[in-house]
C-alpha positions as CSV (number, residue, x, y, z in Angstrom):
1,X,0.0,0.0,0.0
2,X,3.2,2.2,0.6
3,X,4.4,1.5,-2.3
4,X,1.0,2.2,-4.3
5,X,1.0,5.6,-2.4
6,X,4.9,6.8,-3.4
7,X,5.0,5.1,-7.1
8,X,1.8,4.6,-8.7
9,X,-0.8,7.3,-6.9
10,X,-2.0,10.2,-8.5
11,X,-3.7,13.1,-7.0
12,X,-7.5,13.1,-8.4
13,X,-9.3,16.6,-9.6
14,X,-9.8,18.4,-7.1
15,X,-13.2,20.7,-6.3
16,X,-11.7,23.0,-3.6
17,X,-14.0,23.2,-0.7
18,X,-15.3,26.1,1.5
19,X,-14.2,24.1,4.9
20,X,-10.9,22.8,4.0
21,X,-7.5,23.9,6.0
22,X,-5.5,25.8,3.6
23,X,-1.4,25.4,3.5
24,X,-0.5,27.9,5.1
25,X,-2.6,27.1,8.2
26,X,-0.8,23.2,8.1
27,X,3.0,24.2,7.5
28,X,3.0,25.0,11.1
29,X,0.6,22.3,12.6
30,X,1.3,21.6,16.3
31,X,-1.8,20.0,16.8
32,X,-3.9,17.0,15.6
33,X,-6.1,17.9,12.9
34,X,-9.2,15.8,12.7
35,X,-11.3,15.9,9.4
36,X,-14.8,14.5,10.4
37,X,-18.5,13.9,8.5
38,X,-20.7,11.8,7.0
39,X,-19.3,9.2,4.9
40,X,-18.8,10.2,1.3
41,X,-19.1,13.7,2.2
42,X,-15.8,14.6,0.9
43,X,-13.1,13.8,3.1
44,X,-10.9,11.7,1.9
45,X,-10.8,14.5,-1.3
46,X,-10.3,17.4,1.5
47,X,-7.2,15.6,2.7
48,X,-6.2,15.4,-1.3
49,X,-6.4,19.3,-1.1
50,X,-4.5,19.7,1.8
51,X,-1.4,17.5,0.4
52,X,-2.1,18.8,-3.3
53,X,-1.8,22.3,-1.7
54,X,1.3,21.4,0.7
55,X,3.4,19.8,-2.8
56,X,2.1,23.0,-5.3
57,X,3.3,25.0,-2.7
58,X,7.1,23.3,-1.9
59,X,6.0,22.4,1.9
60,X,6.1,18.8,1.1
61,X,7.0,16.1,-1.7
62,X,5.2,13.0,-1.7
63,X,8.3,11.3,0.2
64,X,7.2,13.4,3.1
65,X,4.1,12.3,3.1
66,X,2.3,9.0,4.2
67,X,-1.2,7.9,3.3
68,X,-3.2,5.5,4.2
69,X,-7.0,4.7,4.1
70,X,-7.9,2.2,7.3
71,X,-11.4,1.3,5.1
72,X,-8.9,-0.6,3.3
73,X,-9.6,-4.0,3.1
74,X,-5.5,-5.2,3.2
75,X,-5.6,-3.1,6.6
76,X,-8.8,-4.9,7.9
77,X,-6.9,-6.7,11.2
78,X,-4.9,-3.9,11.4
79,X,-3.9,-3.7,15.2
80,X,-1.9,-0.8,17.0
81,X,1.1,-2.7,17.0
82,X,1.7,-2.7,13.1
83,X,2.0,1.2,13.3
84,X,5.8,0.3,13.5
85,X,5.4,-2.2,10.7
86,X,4.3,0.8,8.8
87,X,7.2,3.2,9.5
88,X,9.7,0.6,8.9
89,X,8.6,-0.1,5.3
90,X,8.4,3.9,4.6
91,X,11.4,4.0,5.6
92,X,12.9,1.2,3.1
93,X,11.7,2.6,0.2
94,X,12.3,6.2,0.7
95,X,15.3,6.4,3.0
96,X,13.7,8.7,5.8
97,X,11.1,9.1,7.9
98,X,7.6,10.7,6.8
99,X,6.7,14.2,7.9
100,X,3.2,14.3,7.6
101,X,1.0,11.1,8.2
102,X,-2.8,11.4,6.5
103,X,-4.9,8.6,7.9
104,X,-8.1,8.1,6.7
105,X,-11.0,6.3,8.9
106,X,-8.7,6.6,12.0
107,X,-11.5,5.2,13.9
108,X,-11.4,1.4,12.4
109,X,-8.3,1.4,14.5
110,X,-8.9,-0.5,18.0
111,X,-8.1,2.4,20.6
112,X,-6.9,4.8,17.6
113,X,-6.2,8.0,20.0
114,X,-4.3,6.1,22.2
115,X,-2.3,5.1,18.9
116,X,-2.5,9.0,17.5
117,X,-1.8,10.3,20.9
118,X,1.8,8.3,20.8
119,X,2.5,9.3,17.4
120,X,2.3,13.2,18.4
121,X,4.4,12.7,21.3
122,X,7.3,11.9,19.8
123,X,7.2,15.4,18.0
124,X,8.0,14.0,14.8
125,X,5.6,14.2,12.6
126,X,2.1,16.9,11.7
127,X,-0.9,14.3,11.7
128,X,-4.1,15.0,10.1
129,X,-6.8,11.5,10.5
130,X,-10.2,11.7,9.4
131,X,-13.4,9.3,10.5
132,X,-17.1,9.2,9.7
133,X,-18.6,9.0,13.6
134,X,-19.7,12.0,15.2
135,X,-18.1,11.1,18.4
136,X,-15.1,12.9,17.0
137,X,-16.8,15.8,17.7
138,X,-17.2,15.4,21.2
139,X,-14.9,17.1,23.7
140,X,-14.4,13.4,25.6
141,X,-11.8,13.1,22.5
142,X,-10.0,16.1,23.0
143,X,-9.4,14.9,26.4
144,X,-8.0,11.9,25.4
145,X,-5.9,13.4,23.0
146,X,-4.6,16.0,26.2
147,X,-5.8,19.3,24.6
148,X,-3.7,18.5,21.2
149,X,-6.3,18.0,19.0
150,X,-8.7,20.5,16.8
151,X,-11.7,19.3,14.6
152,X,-12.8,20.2,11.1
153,X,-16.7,19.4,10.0
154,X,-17.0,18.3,6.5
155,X,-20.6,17.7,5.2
156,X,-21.8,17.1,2.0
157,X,-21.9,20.1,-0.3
158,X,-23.5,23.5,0.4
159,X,-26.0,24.9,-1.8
160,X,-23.0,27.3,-2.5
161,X,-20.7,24.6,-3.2
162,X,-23.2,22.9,-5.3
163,X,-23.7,26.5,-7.5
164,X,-19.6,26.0,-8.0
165,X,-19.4,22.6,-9.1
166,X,-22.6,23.7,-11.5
167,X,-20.0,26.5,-13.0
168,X,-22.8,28.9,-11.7
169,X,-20.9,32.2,-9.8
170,X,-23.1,34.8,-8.7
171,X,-22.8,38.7,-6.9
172,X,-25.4,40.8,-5.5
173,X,-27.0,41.9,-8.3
174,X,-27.4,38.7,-9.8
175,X,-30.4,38.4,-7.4
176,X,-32.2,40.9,-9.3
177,X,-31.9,39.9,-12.7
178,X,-32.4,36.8,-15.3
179,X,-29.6,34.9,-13.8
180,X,-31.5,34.8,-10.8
181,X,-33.5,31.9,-12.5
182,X,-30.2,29.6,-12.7
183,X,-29.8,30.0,-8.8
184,X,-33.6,28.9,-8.4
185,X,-33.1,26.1,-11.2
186,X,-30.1,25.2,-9.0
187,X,-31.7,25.5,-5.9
188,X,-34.8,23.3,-6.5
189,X,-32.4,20.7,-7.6
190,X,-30.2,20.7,-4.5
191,X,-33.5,20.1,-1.9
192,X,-34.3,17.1,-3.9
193,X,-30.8,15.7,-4.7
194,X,-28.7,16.9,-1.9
195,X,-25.1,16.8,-1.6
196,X,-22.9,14.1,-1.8
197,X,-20.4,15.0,-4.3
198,X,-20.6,11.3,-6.3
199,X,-24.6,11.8,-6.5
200,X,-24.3,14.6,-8.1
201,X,-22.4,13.3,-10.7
202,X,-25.2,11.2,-11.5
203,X,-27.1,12.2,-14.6
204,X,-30.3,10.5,-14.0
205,X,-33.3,11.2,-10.9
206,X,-33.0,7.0,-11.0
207,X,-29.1,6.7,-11.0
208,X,-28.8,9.4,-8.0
209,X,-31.8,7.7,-5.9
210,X,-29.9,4.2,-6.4
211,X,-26.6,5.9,-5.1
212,X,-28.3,7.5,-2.4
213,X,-30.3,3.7,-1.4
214,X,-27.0,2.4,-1.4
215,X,-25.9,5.3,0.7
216,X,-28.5,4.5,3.4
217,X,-28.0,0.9,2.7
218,X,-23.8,1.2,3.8
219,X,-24.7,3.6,6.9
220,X,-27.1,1.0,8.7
221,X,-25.1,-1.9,8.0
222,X,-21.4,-0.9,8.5
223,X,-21.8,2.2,10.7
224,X,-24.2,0.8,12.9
225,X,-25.1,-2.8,12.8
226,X,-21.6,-4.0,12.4
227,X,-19.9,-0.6,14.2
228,X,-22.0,-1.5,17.3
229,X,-22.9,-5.1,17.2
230,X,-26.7,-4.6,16.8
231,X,-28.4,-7.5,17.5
232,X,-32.0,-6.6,16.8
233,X,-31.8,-5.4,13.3
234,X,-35.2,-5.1,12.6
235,X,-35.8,-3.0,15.5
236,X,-32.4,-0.6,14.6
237,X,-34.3,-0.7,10.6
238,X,-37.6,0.2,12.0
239,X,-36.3,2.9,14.0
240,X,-33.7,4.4,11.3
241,X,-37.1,4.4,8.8
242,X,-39.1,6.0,10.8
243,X,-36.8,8.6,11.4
244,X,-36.1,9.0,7.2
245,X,-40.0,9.9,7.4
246,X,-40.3,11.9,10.1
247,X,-37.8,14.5,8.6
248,X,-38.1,18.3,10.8
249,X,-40.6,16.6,12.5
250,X,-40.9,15.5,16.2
251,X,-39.6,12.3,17.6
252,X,-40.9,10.4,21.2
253,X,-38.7,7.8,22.4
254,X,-42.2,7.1,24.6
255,X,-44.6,7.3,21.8
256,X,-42.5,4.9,19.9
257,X,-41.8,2.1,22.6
258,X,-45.8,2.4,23.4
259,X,-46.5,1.9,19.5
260,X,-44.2,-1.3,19.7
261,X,-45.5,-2.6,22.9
262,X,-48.8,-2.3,21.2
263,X,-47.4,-4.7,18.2
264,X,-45.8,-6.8,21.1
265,X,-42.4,-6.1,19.3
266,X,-39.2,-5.8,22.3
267,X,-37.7,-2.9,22.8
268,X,-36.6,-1.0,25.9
269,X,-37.0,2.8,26.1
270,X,-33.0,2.7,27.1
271,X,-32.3,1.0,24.1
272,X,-34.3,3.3,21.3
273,X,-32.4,5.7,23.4
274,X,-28.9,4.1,21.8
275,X,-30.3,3.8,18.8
276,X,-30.9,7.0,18.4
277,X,-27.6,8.2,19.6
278,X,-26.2,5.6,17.0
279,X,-27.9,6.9,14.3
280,X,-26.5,10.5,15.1
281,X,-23.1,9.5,15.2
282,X,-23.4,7.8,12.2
283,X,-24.4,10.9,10.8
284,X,-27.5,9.9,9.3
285,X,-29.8,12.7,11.6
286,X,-29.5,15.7,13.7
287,X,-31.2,16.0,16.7
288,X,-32.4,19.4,18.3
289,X,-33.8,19.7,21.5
290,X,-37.0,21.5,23.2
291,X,-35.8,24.5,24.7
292,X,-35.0,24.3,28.0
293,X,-32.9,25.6,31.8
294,X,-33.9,22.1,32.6
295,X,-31.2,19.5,31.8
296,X,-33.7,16.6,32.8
297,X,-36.5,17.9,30.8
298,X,-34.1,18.5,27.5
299,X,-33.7,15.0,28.1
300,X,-37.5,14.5,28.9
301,X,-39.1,16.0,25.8
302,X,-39.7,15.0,22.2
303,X,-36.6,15.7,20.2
304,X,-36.9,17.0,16.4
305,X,-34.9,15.2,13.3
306,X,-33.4,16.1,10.7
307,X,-31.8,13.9,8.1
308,X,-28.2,15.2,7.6
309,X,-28.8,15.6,3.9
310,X,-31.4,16.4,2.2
311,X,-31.2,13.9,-0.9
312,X,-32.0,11.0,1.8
313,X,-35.8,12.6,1.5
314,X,-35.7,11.7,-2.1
315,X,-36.1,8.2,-0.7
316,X,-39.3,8.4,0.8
317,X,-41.4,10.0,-2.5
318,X,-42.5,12.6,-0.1
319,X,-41.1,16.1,-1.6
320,X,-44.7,17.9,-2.9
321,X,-46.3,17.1,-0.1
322,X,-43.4,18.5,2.2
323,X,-41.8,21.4,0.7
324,X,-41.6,23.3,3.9
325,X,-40.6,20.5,6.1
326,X,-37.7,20.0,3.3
327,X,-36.9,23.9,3.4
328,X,-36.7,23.1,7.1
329,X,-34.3,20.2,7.2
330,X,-31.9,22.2,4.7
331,X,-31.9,25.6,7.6
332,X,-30.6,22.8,10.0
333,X,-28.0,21.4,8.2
334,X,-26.9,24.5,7.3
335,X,-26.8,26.1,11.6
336,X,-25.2,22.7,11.7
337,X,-22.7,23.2,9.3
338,X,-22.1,26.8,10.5
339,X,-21.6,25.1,13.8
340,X,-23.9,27.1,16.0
341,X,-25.8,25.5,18.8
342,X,-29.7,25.7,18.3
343,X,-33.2,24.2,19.7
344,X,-36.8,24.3,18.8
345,X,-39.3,26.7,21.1
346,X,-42.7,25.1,21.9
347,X,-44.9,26.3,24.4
348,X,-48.5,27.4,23.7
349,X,-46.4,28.8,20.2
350,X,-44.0,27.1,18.4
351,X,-40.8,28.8,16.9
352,X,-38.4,26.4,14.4
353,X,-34.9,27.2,15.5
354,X,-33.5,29.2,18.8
355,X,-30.1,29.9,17.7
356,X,-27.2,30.2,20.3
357,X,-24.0,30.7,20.7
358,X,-20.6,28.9,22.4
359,X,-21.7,30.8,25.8
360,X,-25.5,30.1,25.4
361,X,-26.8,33.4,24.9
362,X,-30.1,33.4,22.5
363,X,-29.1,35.2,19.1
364,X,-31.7,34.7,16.6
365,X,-35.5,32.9,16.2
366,X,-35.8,31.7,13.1
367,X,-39.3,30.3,11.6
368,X,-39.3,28.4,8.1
369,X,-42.3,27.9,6.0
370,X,-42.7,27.4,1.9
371,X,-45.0,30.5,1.9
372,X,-46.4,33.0,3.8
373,X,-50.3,32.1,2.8
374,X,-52.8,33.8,5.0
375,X,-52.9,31.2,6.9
376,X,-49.8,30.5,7.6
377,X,-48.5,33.9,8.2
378,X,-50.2,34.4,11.2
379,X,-49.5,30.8,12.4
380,X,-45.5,31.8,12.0
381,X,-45.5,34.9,13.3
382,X,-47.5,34.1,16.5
383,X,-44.8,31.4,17.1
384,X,-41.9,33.9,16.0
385,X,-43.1,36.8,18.3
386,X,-43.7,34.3,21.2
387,X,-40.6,33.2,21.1
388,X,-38.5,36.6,20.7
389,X,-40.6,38.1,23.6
390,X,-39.3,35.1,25.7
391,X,-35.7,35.5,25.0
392,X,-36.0,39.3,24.8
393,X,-35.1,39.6,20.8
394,X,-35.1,42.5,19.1
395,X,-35.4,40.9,15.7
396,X,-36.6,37.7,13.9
397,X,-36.3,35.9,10.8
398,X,-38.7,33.9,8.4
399,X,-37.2,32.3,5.6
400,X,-39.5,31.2,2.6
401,X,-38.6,29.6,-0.7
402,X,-38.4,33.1,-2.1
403,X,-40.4,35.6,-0.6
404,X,-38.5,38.8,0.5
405,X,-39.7,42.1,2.4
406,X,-39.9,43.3,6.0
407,X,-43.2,42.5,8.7
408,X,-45.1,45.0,10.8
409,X,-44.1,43.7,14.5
410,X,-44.8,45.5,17.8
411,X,-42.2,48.6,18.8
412,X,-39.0,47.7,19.3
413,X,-39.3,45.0,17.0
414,X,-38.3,44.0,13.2
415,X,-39.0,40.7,11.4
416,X,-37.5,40.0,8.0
417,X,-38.7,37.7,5.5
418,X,-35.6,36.5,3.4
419,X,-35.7,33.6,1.1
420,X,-34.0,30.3,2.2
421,X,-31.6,29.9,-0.8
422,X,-30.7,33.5,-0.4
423,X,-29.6,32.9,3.2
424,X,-27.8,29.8,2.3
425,X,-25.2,32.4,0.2
């Protein structure tokens, strides 16, 4: 595999993405760079750009560099032990020592941070890994890794990144002229495609749903049932359908176990509990929370799902009749992607998203509908003013497919209505 790396391996073309490290911020690496998303999101081609970027620029030659992709199937017994194995043969064939070490799917490695962790602390050697579980994310592996660790969130493209691989740039003004019509064109395509960079590709609706089938297909079975030893797979399916269908919609661990019970199927409330957890750090949905001070009734309430892209939907023949809920699941991805923290607001009123910052102070309430019909404008803004009276906000936000102007609110107040894909820029 060494050798396939150093003699026969050629950099693919490369569609530079918004969230990748740039040279200059690797040259001087200290600290363990982890690149982390859904699978076939992108990252093995963002760790492409980074060494493409660090040989165009002189920082490295491909001698100084060791790749290696742990989803290989020569490296499948792999055990922390061969990391030596690994050097050694480097070593043969190029006289020296690597500089830079790109491992892909770190996490197939039994107790891989131990294993990174050792690696850094001989000084040797700038490490970037990548993996496709969530629980990258979480500060529990920082800890582990002693502080010397930073992580990078790569999902599949942006509705900007999808207007650059169409060819399609845009400015200001092209909002208010014909080109607008390419954005829209564009737009409409991404809610029902998504995406995943090899779906696009696709030419045909039928070619892209098979890709994304298979998709789903690879998540359940390798990322869950085989990652966690799931036993009751026609409980973990049930659950993981269920949740494709009930897209920006709310989800009750105790209105599911009561609608099993009632089929006299198992399964624990603890257990749809993991499940559900599973299926987040497998990155198939995002979860968001009832707004709460309470901890325990966080914990307590229905949570809201979101699939983590939006050309899952495509599998459940549901777009017409949800065109808001998918408008919805895109505004998530994208807080998601931006990294903010947000919940959903229900109380006699329901607001979409509470958006909040590192420190938990309330930002912005965000409601997101298709339209603004007559009867669902008052619907939206009751739930919008409700909420920014509770957190004491200033201003609020609808976004629409493409509806744009400013709403009468009491004084002190200003709600804008902006469309989604205009947002999304």
């Amino acid at each position: 595999m060494i050798s396939e790396w150093l003699e026969e391996f050629a950099l693919p073309t490369i569609i530079p993405r918004d969230a990748a490290p740039v040279p200059a911020d690797l040259r001087n690496l200290s600290e363990i760079l982890a690149i982390v998303g859904p699978r076939r999101a992108g990252k093995t081609f963002v760790m492409y750009q980074m060494i493409a970027g660090l040989m165009e620029q002189g920082f490295a030659g491909k001698d100084d560099i060791l790749f290696l992709d742990f989803e290989d199937y020569r490296l499948r017994d792999f055990a922390p032990e061969d990391m030596e194995t690994l050097f050694s043969t480097f070593r043969q064939l190029t006289g020296k020592d690597p500089v830079w070490l790109f491992f892909d799917e770190i996490h197939q490695i039994p107790e891989w941070s131990r294993v990174i962790r050792s690696l850094h602390n001989r000084g040797r050697y700038r490490i970037v890994v990548s993996g496709s579980n969530a629980r990258l994310l979480l500060p529990d592996i920082a800890t582990e890794l002693r502080g010397r660790y930073r992580d990078h969130l790569i999902l599949p493209f942006s509705f900007k990144e999808t207007l650059r691989w169409n060819g399609i740039s845009w400015t200001e003004r092209t909002f208010y002229t014909a080109a607008k019509g390419d954005l829209l064109r564009t737009f409409d395509t991404y809610l029902k495609t998504g995406g995943f960079p090899e779906v696009l590709k696709k030419d045909s609706p039928g070619e892209r749903r098979q890709l994304l089938q298979n998709y789903y297909q690879t998540i359940f079975y390798r990322d869950i049932v085989d990652r966690y030893n799931i036993r009751a797979k026609s409980l973990m399916e049930g659950m993981m359908t269920c949740c494709l269908h009930q897209f920006s919609s709310l989800f009750s661990l105790s209105a599911f176990e009561k609608s099993l019970k009632s089929r006299r199927q198992p399964g624990s409330k603890r257990t749809l509990a993991n499940y559900l957890a599973y299926l987040q750090e497998a990155f198939f949905v995002l979860c968001a929370d009832k707004f709460s001070y309470s901890p325990r009734q966080r914990v307590m309430n229905p949570k809201k799902i979101f699939l983590m892209d939006p050309g899952f939907i495509a599998l459940t023949d549901d777009f017409s009749e949800n065109k808001g809920r998918i408008l919805e699941n895109v505004v998530a991805i994208e807080l998601y992607r931006r990294r903010q923290t947000f919940n959903y607001y229900k109380n006699r009123r329901e607001c979409d998203f509470i958006v909040r910052d590192a420190e938990g102070v309330n930002l912005q309430a965000i409601q997101v509908c298709w339209t603004l019909t007559t009867g669902s404008r008052v619907r939206e803004l009751q739930g919008l003013l409700a909420a920014m009276e509770k957190f004491s906000l200033s201003e609020g936000l609808i976004l629409t497919y493409d509806e744009e102007k400013s709403l009468p609110a009491a004084p002190g107040r200003h709600i804008a209505v902006m469309p989604v894909w205009k947002w999304l820029l």
